[in-house]
C-alpha positions in Angstrom: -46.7 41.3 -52.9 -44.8 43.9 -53.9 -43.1 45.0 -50.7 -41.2 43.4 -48.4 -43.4 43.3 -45.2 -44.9 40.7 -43.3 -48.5 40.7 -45.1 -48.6 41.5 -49.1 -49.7 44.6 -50.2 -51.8 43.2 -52.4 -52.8 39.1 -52.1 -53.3 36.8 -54.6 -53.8 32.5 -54.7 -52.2 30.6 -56.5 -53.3 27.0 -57.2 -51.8 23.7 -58.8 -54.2 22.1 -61.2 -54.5 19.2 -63.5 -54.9 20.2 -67.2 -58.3 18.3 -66.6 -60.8 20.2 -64.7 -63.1 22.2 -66.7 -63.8 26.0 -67.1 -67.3 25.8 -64.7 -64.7 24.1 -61.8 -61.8 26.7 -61.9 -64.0 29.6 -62.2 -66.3 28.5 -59.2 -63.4 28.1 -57.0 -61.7 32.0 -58.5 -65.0 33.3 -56.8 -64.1 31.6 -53.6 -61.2 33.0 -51.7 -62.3 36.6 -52.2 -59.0 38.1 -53.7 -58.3 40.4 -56.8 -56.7 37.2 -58.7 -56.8 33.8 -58.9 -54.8 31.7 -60.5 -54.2 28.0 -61.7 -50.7 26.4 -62.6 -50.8 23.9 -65.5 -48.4 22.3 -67.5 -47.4 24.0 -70.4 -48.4 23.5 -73.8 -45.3 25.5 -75.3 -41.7 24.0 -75.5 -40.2 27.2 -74.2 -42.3 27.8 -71.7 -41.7 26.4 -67.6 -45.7 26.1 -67.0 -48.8 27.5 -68.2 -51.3 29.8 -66.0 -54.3 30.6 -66.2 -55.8 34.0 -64.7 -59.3 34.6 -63.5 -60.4 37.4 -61.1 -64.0 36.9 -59.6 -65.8 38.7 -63.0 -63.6 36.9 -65.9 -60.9 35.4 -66.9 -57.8 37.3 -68.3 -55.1 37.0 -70.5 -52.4 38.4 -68.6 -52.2 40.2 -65.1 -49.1 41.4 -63.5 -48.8 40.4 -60.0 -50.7 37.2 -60.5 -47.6 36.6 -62.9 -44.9 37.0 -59.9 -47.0 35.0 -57.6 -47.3 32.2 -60.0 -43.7 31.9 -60.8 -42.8 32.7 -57.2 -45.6 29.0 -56.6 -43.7 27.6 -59.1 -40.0 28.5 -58.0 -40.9 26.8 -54.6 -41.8 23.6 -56.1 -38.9 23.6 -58.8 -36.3 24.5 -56.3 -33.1 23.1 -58.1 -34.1 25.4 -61.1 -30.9 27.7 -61.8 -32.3 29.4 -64.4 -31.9 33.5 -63.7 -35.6 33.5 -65.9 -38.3 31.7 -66.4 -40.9 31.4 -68.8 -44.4 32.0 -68.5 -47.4 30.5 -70.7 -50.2 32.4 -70.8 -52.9 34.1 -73.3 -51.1 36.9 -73.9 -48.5 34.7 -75.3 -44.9 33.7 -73.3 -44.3 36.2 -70.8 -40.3 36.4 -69.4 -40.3 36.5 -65.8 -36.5 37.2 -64.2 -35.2 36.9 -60.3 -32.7 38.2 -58.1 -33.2 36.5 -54.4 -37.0 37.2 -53.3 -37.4 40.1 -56.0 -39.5 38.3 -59.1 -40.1 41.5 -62.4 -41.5 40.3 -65.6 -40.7 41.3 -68.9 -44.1 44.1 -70.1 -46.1 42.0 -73.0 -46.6 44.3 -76.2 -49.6 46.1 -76.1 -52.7 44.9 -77.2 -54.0 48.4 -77.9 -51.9 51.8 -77.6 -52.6 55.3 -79.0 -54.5 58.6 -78.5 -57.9 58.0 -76.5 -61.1 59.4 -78.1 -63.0 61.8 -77.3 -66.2 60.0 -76.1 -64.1 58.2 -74.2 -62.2 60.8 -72.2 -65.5 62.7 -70.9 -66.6 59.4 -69.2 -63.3 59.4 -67.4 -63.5 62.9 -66.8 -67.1 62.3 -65.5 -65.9 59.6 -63.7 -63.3 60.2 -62.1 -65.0 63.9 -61.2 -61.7 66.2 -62.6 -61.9 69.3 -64.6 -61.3 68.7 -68.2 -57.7 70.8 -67.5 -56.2 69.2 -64.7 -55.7 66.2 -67.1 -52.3 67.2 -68.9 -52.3 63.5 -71.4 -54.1 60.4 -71.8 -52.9 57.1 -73.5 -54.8 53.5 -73.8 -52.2 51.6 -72.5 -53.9 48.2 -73.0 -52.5 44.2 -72.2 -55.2 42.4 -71.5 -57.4 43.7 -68.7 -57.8 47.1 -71.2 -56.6 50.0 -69.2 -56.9 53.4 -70.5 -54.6 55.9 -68.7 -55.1 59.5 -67.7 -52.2 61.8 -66.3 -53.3 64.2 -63.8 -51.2 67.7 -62.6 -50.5 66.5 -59.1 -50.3 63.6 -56.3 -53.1 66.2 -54.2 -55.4 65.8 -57.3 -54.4 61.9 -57.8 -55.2 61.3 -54.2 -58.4 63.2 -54.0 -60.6 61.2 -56.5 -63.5 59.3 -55.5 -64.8 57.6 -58.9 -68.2 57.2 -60.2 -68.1 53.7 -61.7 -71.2 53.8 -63.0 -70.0 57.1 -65.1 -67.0 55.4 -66.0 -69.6 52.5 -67.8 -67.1 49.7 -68.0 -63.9 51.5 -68.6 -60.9 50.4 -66.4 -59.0 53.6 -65.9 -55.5 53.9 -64.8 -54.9 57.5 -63.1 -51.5 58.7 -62.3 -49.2 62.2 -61.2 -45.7 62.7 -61.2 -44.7 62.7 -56.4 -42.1 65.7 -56.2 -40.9 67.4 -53.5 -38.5 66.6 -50.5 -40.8 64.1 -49.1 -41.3 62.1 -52.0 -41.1 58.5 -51.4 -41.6 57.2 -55.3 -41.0 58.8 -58.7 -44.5 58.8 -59.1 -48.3 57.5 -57.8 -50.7 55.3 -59.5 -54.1 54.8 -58.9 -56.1 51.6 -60.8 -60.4 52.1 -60.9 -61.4 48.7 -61.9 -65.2 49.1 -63.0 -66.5 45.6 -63.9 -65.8 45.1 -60.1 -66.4 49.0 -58.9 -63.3 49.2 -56.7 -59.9 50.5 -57.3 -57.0 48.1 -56.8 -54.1 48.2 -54.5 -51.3 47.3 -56.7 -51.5 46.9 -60.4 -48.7 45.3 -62.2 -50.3 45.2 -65.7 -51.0 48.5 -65.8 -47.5 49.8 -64.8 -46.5 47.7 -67.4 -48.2 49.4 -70.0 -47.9 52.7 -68.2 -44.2 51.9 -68.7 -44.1 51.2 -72.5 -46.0 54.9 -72.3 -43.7 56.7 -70.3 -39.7 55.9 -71.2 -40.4 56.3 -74.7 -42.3 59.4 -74.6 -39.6 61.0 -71.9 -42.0 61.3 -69.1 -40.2 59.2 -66.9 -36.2 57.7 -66.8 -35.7 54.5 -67.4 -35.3 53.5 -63.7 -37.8 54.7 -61.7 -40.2 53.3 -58.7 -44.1 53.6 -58.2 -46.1 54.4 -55.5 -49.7 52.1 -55.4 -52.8 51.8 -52.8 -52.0 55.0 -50.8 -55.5 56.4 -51.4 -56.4 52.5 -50.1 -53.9 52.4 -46.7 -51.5 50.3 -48.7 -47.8 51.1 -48.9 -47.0 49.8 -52.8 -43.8 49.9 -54.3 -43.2 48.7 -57.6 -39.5 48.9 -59.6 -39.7 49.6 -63.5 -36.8 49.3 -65.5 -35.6 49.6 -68.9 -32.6 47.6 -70.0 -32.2 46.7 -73.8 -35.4 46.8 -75.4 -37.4 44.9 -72.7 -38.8 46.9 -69.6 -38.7 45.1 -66.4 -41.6 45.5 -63.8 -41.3 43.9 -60.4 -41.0 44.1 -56.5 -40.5 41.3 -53.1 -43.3 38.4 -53.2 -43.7 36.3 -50.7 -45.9 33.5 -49.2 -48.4 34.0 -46.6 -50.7 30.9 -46.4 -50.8 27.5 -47.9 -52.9 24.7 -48.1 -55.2 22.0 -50.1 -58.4 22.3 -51.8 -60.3 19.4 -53.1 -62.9 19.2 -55.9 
């Protein structure tokens, strides 16, 4: 997902389910197929919305993730294929999330923030502990929070970015977005991300929550234009690319999606 090559950057499952299996049952089979996100399509509950989803990753359930967004309307798309609508409309606990399209390209509309604002003291020495950078070679820091709480530091370089190898345990719980403007004549992206997820120790391949938020950080302040593209999972092998845009009021976040395996899974 994310980039138009013939496995996904980053996988997720999607699954169709009746509105009438419990919690216990859907979060048992989340643990299952060993991906970042799992998710479950439902009928929705709101008359705006096109279906309801529900998110869970192995740990928890969440109220909104990004590229488990695209790959559930991307499910959904497939089975509503005389749908002409140019959006559709997501229902999920963050609220109704605005998902457009434009061929095999899916970019939802960023939810407000659930938490913005300076980051406190406290809690920037555990990320500088854990994410084992002098105090001065971070240049800003934001909490750029929709739902799975990110909290987002701004390093001086892509050498730095790419050099960190994070102590979870010193980050105790905090899921830390890291990122640093790419220049130069080889730059392939505007600028790289990195996502340190600690509640599962690992760092994530491609994050489309937290360049959402990240986004709603970075137009407004003048850090970045309001077109630009984002390079994910380098550090991981992964070849990310994710396309943020600004038009209106609304920022855009999105890249390709498409489907690698399907079946059936009975309960």
């Amino acid at each position: 997902m994310y980039l138009g090559l013939p496995f996904p950057r980053k996988p997720t499952d999607e699954s169709f389910m009746p509105n009438t299996l419990s919690f216990h049952q859907v979060d048992v089979f989340a643990n299952k197929p060993l991906v970042s996100e799992t998710t479950f399509l439902m009928r929705p509950t709101h008359p705006d919305a096109d279906y309801r989803v529900r998110i869970f990753t192995p740990m928890r359930e969440l109220p909104f993730a990004g590229h488990p967004t695209l790959g559930s309307c991307y499910v959904w798309l497939g089975d509503n294929i005389f749908s002409q609508s140019k959006e559709v409309v997501q229902e999920c606990g963050a609220g109704l999330v605005n998902i457009r399209r434009d061929g095999t390209r899916l970019a939802f509309a960023a939810p407000p923030l659930l938490r913005g604002g300076a980051v406190e003291d406290d809690v920037l020495h555990r990320i500088i502990d854990g994410l084992g950078v002098a105090p001065d070679r971070i240049i800003a820091s934001q909490w750029a929070d929709n739902g799975p709480g990110w909290v987002v530091v701004m390093l001086r370089s892509r050498e730095e970015l790419l050099a960190i190898h994070p102590d979870y345990a010193a980050l105790n719980g905090l899921n830390v977005g890291a990122f640093a403007p790419w220049t130069g004549r080889e730059a392939g992206a505007d600028v790289e991300v990195r996502a340190f997820i600690s509640d599962r120790s690992a760092e994530d391949p491609v994050t489309g929550s937290l360049n959402a938020s990240l986004a709603q950080w970075l137009i407004p302040a003048g850090l970045m234009p309001k077109r630009y593209t984002v390079s994910q999972g380098t550090a991981l092998g992964r070849h990310g690319r994710i396309q943020v845009e600004q038009i209106g009021e609304r920022i855009w976040v999105g890249g390709e999606v498409q489907k690698c395996i399907a079946g059936r899974v009975s309960f």
